[in-house]
TORKE-232916 format. One record per residue (C-alpha): z, y, x. Coordinates in nm, 2 decimals. Each point is the difference from the previous one (the first is absolute). Layout:
REM residues N
zz,yy,xx
Z,Y,X;
...
***
This chain:
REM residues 106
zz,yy,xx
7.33,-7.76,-1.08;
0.36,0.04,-0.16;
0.05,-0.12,-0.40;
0.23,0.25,-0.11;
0.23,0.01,-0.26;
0.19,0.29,-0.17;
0.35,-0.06,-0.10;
0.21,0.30,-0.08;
0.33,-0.11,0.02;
-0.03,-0.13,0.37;
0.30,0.07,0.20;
-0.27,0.12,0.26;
-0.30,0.20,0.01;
-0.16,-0.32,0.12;
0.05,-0.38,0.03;
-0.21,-0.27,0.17;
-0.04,-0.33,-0.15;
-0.29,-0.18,0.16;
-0.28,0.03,-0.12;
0.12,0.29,-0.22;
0.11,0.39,0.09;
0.28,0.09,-0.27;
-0.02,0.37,-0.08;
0.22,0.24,-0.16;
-0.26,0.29,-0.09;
-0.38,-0.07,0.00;
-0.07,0.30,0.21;
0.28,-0.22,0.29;
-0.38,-0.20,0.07;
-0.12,0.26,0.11;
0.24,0.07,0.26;
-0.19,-0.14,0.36;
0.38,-0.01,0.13;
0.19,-0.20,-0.24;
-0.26,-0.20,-0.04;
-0.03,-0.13,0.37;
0.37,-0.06,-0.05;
-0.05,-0.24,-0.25;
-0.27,-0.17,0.14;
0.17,-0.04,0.32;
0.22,-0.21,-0.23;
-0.23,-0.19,-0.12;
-0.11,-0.11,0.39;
0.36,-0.06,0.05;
-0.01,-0.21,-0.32;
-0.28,-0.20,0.08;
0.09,-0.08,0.35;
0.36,-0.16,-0.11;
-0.22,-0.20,-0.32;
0.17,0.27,-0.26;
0.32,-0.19,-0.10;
0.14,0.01,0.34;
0.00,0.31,0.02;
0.17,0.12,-0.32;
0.26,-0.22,0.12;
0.04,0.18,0.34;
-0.06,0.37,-0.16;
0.30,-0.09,-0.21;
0.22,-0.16,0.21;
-0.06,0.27,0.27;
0.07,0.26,-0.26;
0.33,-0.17,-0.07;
0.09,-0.02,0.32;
-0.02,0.36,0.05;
0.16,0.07,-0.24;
0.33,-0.16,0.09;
-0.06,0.16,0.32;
-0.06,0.34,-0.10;
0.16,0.03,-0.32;
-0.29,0.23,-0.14;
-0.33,-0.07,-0.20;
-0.21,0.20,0.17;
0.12,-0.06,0.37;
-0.02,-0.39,-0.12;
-0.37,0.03,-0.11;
-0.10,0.23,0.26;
0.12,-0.27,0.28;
-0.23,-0.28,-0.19;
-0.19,-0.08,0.30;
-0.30,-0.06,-0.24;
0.02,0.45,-0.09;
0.03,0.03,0.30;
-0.35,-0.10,0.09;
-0.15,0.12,-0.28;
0.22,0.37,0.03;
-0.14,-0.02,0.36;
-0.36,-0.03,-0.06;
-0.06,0.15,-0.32;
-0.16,0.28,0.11;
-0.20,-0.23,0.28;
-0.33,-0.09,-0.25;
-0.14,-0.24,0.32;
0.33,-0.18,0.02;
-0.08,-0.29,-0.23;
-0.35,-0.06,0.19;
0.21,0.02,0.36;
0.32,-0.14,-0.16;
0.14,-0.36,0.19;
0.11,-0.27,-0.19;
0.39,0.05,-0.09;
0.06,0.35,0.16;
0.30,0.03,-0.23;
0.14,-0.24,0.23;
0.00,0.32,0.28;
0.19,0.25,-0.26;
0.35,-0.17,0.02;
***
């Protein structure tokens, strides 16, 4: 079960920090998709012992950036979306899901 927390100035419509689901809107819970999203997340999260993983997300992000000169190329190449943007739609992917299968989205 997902804690969720409504924020309305979130840059996104959603943001996972484990063990919490960061909403824009209330009725954003609601939403089967964005929610697997996040909680894919939250796997990737918990496989990497949280910290580790911010660190990574951000550093890929920068990365990216330099590379692509664009915010939303450089967040869309976060191998981290990638997985989740992948599977989102899949709602048996977390029970079938192997550990570190970001590792594949590079």
């Amino acid at each position: 079960m997902a804690l969720f927390i409504v924020v309305p100035k979130l840059p996104a419509a959603a943001m996972a920090i484990y063990p919490f689901i960061l909403v824009k809107k209330k009725a954003y819970q609601d939403n089967v998709i964005l929610v697997n999203h996040e909680k894919i997340h939250h796997k990737q999260q918990l496989e990497l012992l949280i910290v580790p993983f911010y660190l990574i997300y951000v550093a890929n992000y920068l990365f990216n950036l330099v590379k692509y000169d664009s915010h939303q190329k450089a967040y869309q190449q976060i191998v981290f979306e990638k997985e989740a943007y992948a599977n989102e739609n899949d709602f048996n992917y977390l029970n079938n899901r192997k550990p570190f299968a970001w590792l594949k989205m590079r």
